[in-house]
C-alpha positions in Angstrom: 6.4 -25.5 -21.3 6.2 -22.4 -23.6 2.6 -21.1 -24.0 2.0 -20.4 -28.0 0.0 -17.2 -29.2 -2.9 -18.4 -31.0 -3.0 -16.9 -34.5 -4.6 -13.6 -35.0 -7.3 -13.5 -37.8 -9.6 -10.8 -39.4 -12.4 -12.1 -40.6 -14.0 -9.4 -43.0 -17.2 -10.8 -44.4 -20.9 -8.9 -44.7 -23.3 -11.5 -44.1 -23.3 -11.1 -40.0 -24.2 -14.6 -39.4 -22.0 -16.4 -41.5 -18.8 -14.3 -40.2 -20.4 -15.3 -36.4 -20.5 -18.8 -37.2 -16.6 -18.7 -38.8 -15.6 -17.0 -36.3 -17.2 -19.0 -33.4 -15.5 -22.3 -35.5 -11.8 -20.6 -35.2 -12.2 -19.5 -31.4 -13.1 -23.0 -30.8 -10.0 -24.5 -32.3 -8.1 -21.8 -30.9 -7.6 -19.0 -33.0 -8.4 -15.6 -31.9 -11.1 -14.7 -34.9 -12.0 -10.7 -35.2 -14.6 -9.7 -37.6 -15.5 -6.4 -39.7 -18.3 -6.2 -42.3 -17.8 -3.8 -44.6 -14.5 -3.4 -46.5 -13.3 0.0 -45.2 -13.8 -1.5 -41.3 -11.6 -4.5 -42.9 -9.0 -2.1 -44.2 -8.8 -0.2 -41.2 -8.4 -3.2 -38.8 -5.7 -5.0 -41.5 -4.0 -2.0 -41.2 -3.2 -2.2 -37.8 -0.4 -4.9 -38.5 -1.9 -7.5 -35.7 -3.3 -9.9 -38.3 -1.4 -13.3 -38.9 -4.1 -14.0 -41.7 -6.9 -11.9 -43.4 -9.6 -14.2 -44.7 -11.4 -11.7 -47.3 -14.9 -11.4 -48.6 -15.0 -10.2 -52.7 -18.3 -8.7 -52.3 -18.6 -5.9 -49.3 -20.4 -2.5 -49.1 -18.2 0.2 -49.5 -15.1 -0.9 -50.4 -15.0 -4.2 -51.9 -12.9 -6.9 -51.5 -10.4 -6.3 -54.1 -10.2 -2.7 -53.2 -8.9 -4.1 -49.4 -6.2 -6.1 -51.4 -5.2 -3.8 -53.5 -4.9 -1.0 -50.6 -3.2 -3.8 -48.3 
């Protein structure tokens, strides 16, 4: 049997314990969740070209989330 990847996501959101509690949720049902929380972290992980899906946050210090899209 062929073992499957689990999909990569970034999980970019500010408010620490809501983006702990997502992410614990997708590790548990086998996705491999990493998190940044502010939007320039976000861009620079996204970047890295590792990311199966991006699950964005609007409103981030810094660099908010339409800023990360429209840089993306």
């Amino acid at each position: 049997m062929t073992e499957v990847n689990a999909l990569r996501i970034l999980l970019v959101e500010d408010e620490v314990p809501l983006a702990e509690a997502v992410a614990q949720l997708l590790n548990k049902n086998h996705y491999s969740a990493d998190m940044a929380h502010d939007g320039e972290t976000g861009l620079d992980n996204a970047l890295s070209g590792i990311y199966d899906l991006i699950i964005l946050d609007i409103m981030l210090p810094g660099m908010d989330g339409l800023s990360v899209l429209k840089n993306l």
